[in-house]
C-alpha positions in Angstrom: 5.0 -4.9 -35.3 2.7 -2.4 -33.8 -0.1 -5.1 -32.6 3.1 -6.8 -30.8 4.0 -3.7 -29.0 0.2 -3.0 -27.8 0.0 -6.1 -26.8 3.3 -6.3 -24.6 1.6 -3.1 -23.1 -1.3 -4.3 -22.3 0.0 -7.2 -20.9 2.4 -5.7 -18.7 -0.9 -2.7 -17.5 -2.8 -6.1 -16.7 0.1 -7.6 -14.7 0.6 -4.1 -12.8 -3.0 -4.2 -12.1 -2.7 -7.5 -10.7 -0.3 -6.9 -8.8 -1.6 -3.8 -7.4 -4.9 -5.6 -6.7 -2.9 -8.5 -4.6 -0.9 -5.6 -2.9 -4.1 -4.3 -1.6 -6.0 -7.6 -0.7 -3.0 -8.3 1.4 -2.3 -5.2 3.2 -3.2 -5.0 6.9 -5.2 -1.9 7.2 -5.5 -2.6 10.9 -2.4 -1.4 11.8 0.3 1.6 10.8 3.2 1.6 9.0 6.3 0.9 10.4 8.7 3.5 11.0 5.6 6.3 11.2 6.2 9.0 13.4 3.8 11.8 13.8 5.3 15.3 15.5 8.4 13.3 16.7 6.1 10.5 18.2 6.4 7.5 17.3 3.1 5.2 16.3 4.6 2.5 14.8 2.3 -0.8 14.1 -0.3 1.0 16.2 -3.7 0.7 15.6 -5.9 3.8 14.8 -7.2 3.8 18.4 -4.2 3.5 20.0 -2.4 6.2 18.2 -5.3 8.6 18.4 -4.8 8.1 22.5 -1.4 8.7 22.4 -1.4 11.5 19.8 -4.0 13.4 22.4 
């Protein structure tokens, strides 16, 4: 009974690591978050240059 319960474990750690792994292969890093707001401006699905501008 306790190998069966490691095991579920470790098969559900190595399907949260896989998923975790997708999540982050997938991600577009180019742009930010939506709904982001810095000092009550918004810089929604900006890139990191253009809300550097518009942040000052």
């Amino acid at each position: 009974m306790k190998i069966k319960r490691s095991l579920i474990v470790l098969i559900i750690l190595f399907l949260s690591a896989g998923g975790y792994t997708a999540l982050c292969f997938f991600a577009d890093t180019d742009r930010m978050l939506p709904k982001t707001t810095v000092n009550d401006t918004d810089i929604s699905n900006m890139t990191l240059t253009e809300a550097a501008l518009e942040l000052g």
